[in-house]
C-alpha positions as a printed Julia matrix, in Angstrom:
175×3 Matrix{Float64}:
 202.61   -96.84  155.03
 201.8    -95.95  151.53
 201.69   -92.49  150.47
 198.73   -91.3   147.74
 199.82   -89.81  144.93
 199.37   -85.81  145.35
 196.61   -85.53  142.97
 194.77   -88.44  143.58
 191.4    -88.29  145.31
 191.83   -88.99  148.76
 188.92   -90.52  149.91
 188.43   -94.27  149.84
 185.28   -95.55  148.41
 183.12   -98.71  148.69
 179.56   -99.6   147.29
 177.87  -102.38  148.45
 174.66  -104.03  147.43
 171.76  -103.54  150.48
 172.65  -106.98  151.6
 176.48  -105.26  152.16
 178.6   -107.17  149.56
 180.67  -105.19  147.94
 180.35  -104.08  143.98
 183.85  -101.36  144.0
 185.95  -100.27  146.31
 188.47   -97.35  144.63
 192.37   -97.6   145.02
 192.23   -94.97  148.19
 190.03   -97.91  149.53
 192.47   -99.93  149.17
 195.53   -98.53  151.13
 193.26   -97.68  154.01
 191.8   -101.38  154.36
 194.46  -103.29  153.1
 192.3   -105.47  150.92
 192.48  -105.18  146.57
 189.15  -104.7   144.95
 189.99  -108.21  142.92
 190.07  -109.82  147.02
 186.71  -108.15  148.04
 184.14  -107.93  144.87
 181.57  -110.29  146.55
 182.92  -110.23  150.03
 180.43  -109.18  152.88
 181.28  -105.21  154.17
 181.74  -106.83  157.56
 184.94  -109.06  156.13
 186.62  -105.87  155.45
 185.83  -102.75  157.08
 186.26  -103.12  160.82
 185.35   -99.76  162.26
 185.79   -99.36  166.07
 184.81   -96.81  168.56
 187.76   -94.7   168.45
 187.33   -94.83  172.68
 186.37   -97.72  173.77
 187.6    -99.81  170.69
 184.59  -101.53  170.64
 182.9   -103.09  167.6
 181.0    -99.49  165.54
 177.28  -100.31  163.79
 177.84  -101.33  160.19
 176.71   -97.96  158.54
 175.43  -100.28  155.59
 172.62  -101.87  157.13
 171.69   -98.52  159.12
 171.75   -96.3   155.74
 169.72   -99.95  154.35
 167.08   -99.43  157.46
 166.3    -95.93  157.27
 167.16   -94.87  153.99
 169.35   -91.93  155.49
 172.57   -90.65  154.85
 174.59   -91.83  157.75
 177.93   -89.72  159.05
 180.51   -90.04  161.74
 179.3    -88.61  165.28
 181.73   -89.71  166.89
 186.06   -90.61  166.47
 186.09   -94.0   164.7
 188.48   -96.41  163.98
 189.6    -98.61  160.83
 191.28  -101.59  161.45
 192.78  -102.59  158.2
 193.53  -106.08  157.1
 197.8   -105.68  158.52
 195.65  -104.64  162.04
 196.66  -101.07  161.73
 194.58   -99.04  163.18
 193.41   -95.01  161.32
 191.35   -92.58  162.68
 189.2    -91.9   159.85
 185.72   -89.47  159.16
 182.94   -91.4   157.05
 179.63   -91.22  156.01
 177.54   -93.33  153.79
 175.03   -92.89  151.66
 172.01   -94.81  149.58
 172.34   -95.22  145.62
 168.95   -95.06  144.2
 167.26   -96.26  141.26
 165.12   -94.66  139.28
 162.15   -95.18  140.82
 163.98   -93.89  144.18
 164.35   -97.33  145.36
 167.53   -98.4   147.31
 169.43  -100.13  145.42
 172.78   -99.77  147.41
 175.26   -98.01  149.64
 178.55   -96.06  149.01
 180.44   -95.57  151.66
 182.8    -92.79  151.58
 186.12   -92.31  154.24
 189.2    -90.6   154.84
 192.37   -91.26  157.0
 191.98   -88.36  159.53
 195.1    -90.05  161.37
 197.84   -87.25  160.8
 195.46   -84.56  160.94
 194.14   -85.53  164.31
 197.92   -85.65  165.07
 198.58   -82.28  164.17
 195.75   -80.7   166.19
 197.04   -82.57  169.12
 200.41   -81.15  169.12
 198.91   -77.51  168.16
 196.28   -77.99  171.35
 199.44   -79.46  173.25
 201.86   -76.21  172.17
 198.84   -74.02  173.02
 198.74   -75.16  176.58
 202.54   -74.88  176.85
 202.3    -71.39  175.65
 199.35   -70.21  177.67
 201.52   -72.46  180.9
 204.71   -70.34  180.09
 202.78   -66.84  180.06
 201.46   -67.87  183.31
 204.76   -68.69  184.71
 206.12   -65.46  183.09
 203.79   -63.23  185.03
 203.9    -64.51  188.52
 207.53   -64.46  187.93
 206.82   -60.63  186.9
 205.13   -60.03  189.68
 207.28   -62.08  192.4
 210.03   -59.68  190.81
 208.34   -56.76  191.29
 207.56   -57.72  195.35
 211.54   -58.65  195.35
 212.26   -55.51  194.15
 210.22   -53.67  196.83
 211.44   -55.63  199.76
 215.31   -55.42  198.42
 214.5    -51.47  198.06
 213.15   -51.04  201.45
 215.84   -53.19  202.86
 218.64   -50.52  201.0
 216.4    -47.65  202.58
 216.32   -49.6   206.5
 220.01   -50.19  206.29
 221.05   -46.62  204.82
 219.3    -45.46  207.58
 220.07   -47.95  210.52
 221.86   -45.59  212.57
 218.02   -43.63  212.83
 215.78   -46.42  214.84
 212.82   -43.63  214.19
 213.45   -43.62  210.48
 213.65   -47.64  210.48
 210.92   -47.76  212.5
 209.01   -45.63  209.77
 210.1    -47.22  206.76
 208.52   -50.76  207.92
 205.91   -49.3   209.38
């Protein structure tokens, strides 16, 4: 995919009107849905930002209409997924929020979201290398201590057979 340039802000951004048709959408925007703002000025939310539930892949609520109903800023609970226009699939962490006037009336809804993709990769592998790590001190100490029994049997062998012609002293050292 396309890589943002370094400084660049690396959220993608979208207002809508309260009936969800879109009024911006920023170039972060975008990359992550595939779309141009020229294609989507006009274009219902629901056309172009396909969120899923990151474990079921189920259809997500259109955090328009809920920020709309309730007049709350609305943020990811749970892992989501944006399917972009190509069908690729991000994990990505949003929230929206209402635009007021000024008279405090709603007016309209920015939605705000990142591509949380590669960092929920990395924190996989760490989690992943974590387990191998505390797996391989595990390993390390019962092999520690299965050495240490090895060493006490082998020792107590040497000590039976140096004295094997003694069946008193054997007899003792087993005992």
């Amino acid at each position: 995919g396309q890589r943002l340039p370094r400084r660049s802000m690396r959220d993608g951004v979208i207002a809508n009107h309260t009936d969800g048709t879109i009024i911006l959408m920023n170039k972060v925007g975008e990359l992550l849905t595939g779309w141009s703002q020229g294609e989507v000025l006009g274009k219902s939310m629901g056309e172009v930002f396909h969120l899923l539930n990151g474990k079921t892949g189920e259809p997500m609520e259109d955090p328009i209409g809920k920020v709309v109903a309730t007049g709350e800023v609305v943020g990811l609970n749970q892992l989501a997924l944006l399917r972009s226009r190509d069908e690729m699939e991000r994990i990505i962490a949003h929230n929206a929020a209402p635009i007021h006037d000024k008279d405090g009336r709603i007016i309209g809804v920015v939605l705000d979201f990142r591509d949380m993709t590669e960092q929920n990769r990395i924190e996989a592998e760490l989690l992943k290398a974590n387990k191998l790590e505390s797996i391989g001190r595990l390993a390390g100490g019962m092999a520690h201590d299965f050495n240490n029994i090895r060493t006490a049997i082998i020792g107590n062998l040497s000590l039976a057979k140096m004295s094997a012609h003694s069946h008193d002293t054997v007899l003792a050292l087993i005992s």
